[in-house]
PDB file as gemmi writes it, atoms N, CA and C in Angstrom:
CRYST1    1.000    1.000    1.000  90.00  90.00  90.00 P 1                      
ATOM      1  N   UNK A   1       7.094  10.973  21.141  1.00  0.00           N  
ATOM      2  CA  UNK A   1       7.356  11.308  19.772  1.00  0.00           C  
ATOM      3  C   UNK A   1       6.060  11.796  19.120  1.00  0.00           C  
ATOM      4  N   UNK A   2       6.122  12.875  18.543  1.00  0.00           N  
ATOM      5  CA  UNK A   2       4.957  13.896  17.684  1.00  0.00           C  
ATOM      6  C   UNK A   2       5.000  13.348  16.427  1.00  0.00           C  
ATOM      7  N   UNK A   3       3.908  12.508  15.373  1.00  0.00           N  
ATOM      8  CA  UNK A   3       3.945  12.334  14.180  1.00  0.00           C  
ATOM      9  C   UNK A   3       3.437  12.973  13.486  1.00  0.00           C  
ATOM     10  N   UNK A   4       3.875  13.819  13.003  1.00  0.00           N  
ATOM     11  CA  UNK A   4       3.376  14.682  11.274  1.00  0.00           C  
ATOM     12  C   UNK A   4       2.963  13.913  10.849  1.00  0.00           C  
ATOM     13  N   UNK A   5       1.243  13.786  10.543  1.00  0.00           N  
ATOM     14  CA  UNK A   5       0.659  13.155   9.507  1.00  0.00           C  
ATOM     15  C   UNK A   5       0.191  13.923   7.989  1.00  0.00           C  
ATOM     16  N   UNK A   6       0.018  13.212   7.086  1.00  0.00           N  
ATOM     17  CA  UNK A   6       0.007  13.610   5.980  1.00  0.00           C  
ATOM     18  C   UNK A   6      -0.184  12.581   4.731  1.00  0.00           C  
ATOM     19  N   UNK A   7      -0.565  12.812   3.334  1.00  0.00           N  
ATOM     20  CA  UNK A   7      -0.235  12.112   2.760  1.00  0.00           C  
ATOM     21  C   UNK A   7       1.030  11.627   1.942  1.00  0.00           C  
ATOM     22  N   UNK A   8       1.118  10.455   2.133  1.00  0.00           N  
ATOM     23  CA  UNK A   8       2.913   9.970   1.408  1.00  0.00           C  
ATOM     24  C   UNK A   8       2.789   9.824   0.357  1.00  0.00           C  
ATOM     25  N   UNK A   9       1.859   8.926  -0.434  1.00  0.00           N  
ATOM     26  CA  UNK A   9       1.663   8.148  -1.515  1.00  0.00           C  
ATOM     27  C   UNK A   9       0.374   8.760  -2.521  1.00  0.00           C  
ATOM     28  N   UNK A  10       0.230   8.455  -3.401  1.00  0.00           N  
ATOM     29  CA  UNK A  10      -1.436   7.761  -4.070  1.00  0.00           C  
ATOM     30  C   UNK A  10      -0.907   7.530  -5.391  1.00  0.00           C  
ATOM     31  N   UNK A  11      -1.949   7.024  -6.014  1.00  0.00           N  
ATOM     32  CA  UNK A  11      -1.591   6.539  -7.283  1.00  0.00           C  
ATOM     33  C   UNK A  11      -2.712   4.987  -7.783  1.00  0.00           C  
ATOM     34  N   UNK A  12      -1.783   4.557  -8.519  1.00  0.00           N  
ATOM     35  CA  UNK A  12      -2.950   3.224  -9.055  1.00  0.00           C  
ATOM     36  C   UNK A  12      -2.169   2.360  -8.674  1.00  0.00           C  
ATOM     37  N   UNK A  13      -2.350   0.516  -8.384  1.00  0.00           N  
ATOM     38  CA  UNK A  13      -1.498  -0.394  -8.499  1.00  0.00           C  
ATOM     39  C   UNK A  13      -1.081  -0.937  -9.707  1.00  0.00           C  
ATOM     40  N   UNK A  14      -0.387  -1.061  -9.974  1.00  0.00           N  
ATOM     41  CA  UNK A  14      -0.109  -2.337 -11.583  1.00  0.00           C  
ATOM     42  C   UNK A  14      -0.044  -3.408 -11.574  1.00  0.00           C  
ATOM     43  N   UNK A  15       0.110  -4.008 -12.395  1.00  0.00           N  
ATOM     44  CA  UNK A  15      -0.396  -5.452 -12.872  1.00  0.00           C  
ATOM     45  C   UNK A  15       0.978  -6.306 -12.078  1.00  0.00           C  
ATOM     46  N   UNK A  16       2.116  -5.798 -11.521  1.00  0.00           N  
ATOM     47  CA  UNK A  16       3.304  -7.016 -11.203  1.00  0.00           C  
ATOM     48  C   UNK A  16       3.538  -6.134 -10.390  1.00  0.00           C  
ATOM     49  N   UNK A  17       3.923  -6.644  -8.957  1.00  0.00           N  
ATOM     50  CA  UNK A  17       4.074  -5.914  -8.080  1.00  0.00           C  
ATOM     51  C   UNK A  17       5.146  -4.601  -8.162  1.00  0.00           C  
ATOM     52  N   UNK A  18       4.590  -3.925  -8.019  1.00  0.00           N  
ATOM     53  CA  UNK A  18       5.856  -2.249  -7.956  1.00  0.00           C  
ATOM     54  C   UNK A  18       5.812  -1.429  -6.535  1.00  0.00           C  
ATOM     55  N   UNK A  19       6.259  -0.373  -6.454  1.00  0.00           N  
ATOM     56  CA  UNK A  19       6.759   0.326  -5.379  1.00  0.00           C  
ATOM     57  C   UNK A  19       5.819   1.357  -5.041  1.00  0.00           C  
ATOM     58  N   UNK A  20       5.187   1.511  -3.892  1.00  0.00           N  
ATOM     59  CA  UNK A  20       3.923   2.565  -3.977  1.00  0.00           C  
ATOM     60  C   UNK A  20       4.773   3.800  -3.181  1.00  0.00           C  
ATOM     61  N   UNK A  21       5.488   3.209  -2.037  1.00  0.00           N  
ATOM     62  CA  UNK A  21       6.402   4.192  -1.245  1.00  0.00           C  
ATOM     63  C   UNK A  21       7.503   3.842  -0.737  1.00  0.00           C  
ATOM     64  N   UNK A  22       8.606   4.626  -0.606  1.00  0.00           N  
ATOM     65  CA  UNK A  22       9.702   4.245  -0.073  1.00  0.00           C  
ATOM     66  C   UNK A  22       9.876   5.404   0.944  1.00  0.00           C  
ATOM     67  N   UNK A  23      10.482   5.084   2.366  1.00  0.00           N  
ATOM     68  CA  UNK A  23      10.742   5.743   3.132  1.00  0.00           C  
ATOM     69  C   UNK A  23      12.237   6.585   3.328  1.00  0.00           C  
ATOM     70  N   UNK A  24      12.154   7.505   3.137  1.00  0.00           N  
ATOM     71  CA  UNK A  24      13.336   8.392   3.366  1.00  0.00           C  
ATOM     72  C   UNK A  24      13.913   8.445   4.564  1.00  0.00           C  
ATOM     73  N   UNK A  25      13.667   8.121   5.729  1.00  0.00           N  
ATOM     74  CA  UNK A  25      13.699   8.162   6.897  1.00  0.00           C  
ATOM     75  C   UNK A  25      13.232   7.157   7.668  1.00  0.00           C  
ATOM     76  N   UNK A  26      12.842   7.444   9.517  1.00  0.00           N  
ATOM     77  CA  UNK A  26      12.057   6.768   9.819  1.00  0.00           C  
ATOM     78  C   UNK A  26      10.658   7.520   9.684  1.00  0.00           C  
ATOM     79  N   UNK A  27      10.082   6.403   9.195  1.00  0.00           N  
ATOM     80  CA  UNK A  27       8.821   6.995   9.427  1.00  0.00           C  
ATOM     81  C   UNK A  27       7.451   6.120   9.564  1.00  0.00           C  
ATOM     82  N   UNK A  28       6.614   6.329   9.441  1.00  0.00           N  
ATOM     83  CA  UNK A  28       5.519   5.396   9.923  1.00  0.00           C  
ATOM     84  C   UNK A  28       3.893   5.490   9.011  1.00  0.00           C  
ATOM     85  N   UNK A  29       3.596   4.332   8.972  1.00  0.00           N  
ATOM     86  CA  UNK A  29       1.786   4.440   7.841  1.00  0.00           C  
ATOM     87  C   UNK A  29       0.898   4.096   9.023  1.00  0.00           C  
ATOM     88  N   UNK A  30      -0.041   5.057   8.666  1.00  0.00           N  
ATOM     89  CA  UNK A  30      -1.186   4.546   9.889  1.00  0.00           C  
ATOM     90  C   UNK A  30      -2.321   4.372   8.911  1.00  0.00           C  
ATOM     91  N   UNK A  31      -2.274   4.574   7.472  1.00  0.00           N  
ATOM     92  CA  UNK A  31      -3.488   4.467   6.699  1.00  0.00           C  
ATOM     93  C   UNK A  31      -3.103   3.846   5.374  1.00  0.00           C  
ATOM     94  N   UNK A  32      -3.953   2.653   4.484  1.00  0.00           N  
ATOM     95  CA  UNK A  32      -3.555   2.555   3.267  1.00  0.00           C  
ATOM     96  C   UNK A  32      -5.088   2.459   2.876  1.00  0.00           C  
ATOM     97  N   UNK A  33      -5.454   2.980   1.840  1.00  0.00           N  
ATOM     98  CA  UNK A  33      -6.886   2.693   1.270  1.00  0.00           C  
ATOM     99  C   UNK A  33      -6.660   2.204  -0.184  1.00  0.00           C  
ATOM    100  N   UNK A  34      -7.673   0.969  -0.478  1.00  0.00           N  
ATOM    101  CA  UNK A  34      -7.706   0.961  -1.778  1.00  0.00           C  
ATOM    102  C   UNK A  34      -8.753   0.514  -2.593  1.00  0.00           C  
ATOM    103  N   UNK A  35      -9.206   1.466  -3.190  1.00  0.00           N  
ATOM    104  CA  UNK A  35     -10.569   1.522  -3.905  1.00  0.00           C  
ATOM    105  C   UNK A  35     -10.629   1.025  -5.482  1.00  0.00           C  
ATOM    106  N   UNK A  36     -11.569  -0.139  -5.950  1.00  0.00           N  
ATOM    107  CA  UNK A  36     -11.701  -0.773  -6.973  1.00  0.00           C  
ATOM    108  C   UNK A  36     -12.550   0.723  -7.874  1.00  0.00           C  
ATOM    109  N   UNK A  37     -11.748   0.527  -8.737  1.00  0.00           N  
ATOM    110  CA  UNK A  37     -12.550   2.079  -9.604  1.00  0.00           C  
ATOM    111  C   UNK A  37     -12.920   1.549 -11.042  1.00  0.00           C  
ATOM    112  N   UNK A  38     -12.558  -0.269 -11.355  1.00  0.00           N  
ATOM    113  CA  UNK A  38     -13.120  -0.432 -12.356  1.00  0.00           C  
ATOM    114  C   UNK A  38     -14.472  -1.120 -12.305  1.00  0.00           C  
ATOM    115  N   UNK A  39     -14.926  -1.570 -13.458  1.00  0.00           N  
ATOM    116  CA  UNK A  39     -16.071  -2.240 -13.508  1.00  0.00           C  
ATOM    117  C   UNK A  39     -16.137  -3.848 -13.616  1.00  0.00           C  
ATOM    118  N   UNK A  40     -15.114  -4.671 -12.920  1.00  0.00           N  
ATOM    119  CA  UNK A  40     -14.922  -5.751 -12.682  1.00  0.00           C  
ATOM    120  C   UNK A  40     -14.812  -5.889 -11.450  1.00  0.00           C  
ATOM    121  N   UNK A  41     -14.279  -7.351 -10.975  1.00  0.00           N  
ATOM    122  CA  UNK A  41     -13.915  -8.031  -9.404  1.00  0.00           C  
ATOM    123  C   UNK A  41     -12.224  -7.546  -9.690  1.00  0.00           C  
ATOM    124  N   UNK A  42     -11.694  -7.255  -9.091  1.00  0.00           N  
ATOM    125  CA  UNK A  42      -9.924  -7.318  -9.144  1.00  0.00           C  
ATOM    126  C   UNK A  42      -9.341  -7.794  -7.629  1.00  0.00           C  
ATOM    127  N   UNK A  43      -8.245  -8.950  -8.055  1.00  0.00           N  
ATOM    128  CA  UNK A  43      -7.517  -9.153  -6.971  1.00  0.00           C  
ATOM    129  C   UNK A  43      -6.247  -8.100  -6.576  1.00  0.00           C  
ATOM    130  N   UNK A  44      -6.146  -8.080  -5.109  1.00  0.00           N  
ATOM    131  CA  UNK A  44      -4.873  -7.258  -4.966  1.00  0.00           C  
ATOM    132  C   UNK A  44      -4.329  -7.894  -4.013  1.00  0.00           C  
ATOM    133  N   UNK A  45      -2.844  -7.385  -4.156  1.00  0.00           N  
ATOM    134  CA  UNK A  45      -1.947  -7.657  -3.242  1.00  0.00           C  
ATOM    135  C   UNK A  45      -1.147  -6.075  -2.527  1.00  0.00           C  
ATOM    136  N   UNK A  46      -0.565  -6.318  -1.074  1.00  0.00           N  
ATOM    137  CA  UNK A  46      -0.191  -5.216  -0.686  1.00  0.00           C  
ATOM    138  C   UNK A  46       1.140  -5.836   0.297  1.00  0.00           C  
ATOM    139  N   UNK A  47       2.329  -5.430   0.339  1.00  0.00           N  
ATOM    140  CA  UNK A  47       3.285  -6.024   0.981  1.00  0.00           C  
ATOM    141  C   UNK A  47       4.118  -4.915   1.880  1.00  0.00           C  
ATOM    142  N   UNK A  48       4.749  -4.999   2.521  1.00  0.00           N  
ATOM    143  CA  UNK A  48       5.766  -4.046   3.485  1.00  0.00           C  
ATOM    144  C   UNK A  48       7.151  -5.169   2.568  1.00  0.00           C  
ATOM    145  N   UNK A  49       8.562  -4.459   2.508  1.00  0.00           N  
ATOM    146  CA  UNK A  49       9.768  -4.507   2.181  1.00  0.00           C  
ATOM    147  C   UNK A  49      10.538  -3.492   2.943  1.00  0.00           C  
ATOM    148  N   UNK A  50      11.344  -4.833   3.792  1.00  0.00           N  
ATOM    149  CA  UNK A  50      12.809  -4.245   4.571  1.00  0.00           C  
ATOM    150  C   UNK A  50      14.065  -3.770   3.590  1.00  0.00           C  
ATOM    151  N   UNK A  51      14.280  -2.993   4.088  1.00  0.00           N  
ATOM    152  CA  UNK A  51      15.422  -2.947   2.924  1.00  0.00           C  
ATOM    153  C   UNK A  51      16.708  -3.734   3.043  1.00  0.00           C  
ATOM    154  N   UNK A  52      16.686  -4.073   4.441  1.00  0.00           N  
ATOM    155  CA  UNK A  52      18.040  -4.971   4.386  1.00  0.00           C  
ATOM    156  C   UNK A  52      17.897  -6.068   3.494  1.00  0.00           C  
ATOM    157  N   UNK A  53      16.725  -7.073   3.533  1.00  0.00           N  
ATOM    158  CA  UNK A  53      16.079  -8.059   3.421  1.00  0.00           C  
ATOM    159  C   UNK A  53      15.720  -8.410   1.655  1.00  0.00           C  
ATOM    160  N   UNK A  54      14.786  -6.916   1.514  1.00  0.00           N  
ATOM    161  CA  UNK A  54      14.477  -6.892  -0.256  1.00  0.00           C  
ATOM    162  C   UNK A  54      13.311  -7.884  -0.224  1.00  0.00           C  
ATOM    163  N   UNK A  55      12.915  -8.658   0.667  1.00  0.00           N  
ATOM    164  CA  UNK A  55      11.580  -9.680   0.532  1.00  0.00           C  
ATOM    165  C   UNK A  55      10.511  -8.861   0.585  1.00  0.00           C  
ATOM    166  N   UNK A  56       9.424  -9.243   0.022  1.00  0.00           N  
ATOM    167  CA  UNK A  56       7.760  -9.012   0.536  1.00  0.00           C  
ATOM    168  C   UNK A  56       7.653  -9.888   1.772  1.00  0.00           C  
ATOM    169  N   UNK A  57       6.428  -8.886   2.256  1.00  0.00           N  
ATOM    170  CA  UNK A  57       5.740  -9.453   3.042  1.00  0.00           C  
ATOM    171  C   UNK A  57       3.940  -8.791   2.740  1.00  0.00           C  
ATOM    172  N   UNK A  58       3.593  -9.984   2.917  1.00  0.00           N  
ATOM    173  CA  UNK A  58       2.379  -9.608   2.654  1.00  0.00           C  
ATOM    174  C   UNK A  58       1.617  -8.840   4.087  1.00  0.00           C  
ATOM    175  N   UNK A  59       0.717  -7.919   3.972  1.00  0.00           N  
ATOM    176  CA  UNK A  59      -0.098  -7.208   4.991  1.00  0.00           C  
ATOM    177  C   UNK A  59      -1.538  -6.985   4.720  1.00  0.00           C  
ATOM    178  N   UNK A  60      -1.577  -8.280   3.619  1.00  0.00           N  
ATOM    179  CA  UNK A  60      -3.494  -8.464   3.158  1.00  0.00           C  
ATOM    180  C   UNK A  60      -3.379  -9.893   2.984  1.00  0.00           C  
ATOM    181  N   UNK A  61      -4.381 -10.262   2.777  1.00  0.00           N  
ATOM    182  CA  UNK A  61      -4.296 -11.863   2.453  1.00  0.00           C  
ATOM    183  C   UNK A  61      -4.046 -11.881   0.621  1.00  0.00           C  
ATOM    184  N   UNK A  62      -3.359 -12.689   0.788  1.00  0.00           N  
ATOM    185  CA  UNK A  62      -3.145 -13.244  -0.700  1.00  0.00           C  
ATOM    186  C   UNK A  62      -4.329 -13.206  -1.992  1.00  0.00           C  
ATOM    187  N   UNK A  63      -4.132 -12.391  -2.933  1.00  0.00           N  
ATOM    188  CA  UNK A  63      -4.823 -12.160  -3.860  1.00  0.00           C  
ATOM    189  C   UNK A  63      -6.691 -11.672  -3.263  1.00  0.00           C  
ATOM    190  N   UNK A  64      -6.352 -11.016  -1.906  1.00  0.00           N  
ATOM    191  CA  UNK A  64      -7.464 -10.307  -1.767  1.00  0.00           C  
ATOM    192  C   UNK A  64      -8.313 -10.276  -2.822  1.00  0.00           C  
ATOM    193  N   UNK A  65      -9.835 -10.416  -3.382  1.00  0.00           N  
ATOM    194  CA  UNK A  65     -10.880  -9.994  -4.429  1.00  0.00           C  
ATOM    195  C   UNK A  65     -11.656  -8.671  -3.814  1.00  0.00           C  
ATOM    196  N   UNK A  66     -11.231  -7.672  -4.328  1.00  0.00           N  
ATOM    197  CA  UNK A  66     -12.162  -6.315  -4.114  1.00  0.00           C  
ATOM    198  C   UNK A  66     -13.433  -6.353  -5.599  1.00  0.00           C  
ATOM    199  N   UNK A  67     -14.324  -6.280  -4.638  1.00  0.00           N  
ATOM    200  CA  UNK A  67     -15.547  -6.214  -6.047  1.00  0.00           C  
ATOM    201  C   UNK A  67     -15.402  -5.092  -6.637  1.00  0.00           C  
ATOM    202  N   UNK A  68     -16.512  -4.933  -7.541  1.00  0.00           N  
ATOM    203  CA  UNK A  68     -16.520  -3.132  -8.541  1.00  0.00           C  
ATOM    204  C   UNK A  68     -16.822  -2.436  -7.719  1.00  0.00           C  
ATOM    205  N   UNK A  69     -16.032  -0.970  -7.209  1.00  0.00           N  
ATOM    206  CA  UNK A  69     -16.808  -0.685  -6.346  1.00  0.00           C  
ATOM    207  C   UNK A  69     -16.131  -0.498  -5.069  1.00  0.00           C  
ATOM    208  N   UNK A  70     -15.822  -1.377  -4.447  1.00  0.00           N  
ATOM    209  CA  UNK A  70     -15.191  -1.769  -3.713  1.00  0.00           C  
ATOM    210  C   UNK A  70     -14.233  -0.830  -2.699  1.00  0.00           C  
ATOM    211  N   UNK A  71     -14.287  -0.790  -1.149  1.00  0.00           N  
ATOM    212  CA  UNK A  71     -12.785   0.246  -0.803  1.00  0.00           C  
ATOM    213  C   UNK A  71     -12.260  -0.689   0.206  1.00  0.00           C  
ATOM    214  N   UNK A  72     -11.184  -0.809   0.377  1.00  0.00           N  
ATOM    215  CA  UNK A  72     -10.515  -1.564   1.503  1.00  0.00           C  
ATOM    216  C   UNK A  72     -10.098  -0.408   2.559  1.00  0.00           C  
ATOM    217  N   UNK A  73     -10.459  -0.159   3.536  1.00  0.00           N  
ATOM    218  CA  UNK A  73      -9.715   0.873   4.381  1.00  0.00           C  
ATOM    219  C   UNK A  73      -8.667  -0.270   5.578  1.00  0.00           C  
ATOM    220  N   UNK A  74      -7.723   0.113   5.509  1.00  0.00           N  
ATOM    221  CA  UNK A  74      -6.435  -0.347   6.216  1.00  0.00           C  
ATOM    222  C   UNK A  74      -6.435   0.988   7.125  1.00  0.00           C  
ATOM    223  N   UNK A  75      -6.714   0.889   8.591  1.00  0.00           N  
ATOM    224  CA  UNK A  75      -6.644   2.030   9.120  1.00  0.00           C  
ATOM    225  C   UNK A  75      -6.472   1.616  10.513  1.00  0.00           C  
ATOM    226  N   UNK A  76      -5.601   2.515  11.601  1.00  0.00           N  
ATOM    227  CA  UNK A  76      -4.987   2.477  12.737  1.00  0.00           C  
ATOM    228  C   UNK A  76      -3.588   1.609  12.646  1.00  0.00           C  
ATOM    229  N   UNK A  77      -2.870   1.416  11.250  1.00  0.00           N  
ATOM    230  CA  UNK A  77      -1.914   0.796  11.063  1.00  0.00           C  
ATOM    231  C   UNK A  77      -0.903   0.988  12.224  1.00  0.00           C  
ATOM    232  N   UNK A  78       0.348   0.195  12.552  1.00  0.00           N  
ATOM    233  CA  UNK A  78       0.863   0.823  12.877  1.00  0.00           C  
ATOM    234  C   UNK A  78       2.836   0.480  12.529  1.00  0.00           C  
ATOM    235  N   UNK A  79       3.115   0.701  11.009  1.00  0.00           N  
ATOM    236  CA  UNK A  79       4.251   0.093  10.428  1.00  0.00           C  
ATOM    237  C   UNK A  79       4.850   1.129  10.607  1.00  0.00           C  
ATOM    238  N   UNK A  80       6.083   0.455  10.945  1.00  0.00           N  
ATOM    239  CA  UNK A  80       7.357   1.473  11.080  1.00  0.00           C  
ATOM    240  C   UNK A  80       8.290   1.071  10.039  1.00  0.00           C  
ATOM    241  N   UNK A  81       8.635   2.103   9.473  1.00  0.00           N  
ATOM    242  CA  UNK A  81       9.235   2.019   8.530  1.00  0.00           C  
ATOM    243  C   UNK A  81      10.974   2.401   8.446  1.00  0.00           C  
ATOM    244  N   UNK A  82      11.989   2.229   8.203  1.00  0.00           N  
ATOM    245  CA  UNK A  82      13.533   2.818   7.842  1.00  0.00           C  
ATOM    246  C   UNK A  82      13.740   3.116   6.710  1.00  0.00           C  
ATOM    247  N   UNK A  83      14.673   3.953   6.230  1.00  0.00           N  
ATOM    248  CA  UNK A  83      15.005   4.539   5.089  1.00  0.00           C  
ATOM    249  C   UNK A  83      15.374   3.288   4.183  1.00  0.00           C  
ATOM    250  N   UNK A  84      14.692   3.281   3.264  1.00  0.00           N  
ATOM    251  CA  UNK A  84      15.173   2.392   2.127  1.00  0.00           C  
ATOM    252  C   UNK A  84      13.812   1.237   2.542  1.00  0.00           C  
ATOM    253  N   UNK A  85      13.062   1.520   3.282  1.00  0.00           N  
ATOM    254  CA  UNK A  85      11.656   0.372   3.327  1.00  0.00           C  
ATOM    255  C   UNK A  85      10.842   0.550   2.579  1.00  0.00           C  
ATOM    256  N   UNK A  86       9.715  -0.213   1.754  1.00  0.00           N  
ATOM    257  CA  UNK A  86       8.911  -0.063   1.032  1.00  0.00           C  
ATOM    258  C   UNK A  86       7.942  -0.602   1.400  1.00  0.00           C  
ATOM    259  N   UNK A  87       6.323   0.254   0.759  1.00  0.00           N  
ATOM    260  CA  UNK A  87       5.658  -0.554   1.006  1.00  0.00           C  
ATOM    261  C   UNK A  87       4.922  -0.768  -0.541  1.00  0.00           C  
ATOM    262  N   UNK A  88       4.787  -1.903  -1.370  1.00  0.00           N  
ATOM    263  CA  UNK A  88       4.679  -2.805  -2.974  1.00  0.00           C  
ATOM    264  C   UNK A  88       3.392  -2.652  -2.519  1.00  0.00           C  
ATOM    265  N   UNK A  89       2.773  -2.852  -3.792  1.00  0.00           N  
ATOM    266  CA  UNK A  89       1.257  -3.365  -4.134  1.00  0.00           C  
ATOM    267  C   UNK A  89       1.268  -3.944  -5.796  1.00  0.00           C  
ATOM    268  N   UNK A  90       0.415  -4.618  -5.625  1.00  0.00           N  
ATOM    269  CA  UNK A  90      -0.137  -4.867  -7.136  1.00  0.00           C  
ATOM    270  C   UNK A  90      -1.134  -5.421  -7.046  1.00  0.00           C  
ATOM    271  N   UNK A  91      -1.973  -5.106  -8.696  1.00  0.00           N  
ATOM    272  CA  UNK A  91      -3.434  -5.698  -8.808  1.00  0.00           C  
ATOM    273  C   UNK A  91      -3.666  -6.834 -10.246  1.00  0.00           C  
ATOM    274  N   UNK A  92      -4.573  -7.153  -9.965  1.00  0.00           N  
ATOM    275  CA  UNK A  92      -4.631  -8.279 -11.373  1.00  0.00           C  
ATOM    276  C   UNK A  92      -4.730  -7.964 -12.627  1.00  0.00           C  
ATOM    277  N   UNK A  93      -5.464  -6.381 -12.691  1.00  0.00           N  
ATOM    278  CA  UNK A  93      -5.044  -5.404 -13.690  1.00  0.00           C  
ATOM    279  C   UNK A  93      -4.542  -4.148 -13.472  1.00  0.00           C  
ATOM    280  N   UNK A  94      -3.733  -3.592 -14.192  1.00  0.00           N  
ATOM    281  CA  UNK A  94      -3.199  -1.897 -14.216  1.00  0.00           C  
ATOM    282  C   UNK A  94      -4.439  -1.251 -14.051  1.00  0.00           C  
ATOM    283  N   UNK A  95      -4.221  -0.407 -13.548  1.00  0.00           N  
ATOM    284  CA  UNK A  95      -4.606   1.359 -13.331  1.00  0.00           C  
ATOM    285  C   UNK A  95      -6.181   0.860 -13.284  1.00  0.00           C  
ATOM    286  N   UNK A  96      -6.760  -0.320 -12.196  1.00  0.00           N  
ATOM    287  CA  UNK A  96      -7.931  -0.306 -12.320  1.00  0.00           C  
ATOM    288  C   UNK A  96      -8.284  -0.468 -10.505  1.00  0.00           C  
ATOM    289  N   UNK A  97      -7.121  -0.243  -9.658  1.00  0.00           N  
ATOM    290  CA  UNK A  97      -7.684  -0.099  -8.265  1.00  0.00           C  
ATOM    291  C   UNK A  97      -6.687   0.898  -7.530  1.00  0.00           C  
ATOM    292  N   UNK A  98      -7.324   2.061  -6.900  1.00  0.00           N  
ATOM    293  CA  UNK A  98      -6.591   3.401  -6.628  1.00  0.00           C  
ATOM    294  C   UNK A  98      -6.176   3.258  -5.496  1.00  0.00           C  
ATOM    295  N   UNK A  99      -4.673   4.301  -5.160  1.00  0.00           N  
ATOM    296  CA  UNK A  99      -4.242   3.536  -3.575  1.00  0.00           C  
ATOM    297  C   UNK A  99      -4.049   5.074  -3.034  1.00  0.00           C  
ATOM    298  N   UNK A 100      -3.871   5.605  -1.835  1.00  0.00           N  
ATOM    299  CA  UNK A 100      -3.498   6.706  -1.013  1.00  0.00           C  
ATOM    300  C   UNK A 100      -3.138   6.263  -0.221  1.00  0.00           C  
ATOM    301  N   UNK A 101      -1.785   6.103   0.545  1.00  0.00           N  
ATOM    302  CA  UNK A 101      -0.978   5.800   1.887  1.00  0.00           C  
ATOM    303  C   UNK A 101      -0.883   7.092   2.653  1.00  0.00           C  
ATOM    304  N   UNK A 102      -1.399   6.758   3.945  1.00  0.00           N  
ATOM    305  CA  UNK A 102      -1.295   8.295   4.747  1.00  0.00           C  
ATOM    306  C   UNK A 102      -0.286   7.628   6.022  1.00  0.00           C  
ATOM    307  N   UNK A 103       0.686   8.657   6.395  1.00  0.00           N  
ATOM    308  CA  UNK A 103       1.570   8.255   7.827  1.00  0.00           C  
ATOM    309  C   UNK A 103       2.406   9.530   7.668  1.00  0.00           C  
ATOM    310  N   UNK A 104       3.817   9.130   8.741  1.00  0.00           N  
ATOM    311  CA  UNK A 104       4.109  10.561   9.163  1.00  0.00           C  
ATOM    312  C   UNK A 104       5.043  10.427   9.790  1.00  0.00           C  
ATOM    313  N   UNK A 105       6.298  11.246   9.898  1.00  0.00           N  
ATOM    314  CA  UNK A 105       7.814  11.589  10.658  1.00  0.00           C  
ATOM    315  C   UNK A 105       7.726  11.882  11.833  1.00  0.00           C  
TER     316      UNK A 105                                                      
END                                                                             
């Protein structure tokens, strides 16, 4: 199987967990990055969601602390995803840590 890579996602996290991507298909993340762009410590969270299921699962440790500054690279992932899967994030504040999900069909 040939994966088209590319980017899926980017954006900021928010303050209560929300939806960064949902999969249309099958498809797969081999990258999530997420960079602290404010001038504080911020905790984050990052989860995978089945869609049968509707639960989180976490795929960072619990309330991760990224300093100011800060990049988390999540890289050589290898989540497979089904139509209607998600992958959530949230941070301890809005629009203060930036996300880009890269994967591919």
């Amino acid at each position: 199987m040939t994966i088209t890579p590319g980017i899926l996602a980017d954006g900021q996290l928010a303050a209560a967990a929300g939806d960064l991507y949902t999969a249309s298909g099958d498809e797969y993340i081999t990258t999530i990055i997420l960079t602290n762009a404010s001038a504080a410590s911020r905790t984050v969270n990052v989860y995978v969601q089945d869609a049968g299921s509707g639960v989180d699962r976490r795929i960072i440790p619990k309330d991760m602390v990224m300093s100011e500054g800060d990049t988390l690279f999540m890289t050589e992932l290898k989540i497979s995803l089904n139509n209607g899967d998600k992958i959530r994030g949230d941070a301890d504040a809005a629009t203060s840590v930036d996300y880009v999900i890269w994967g591919g069909t």
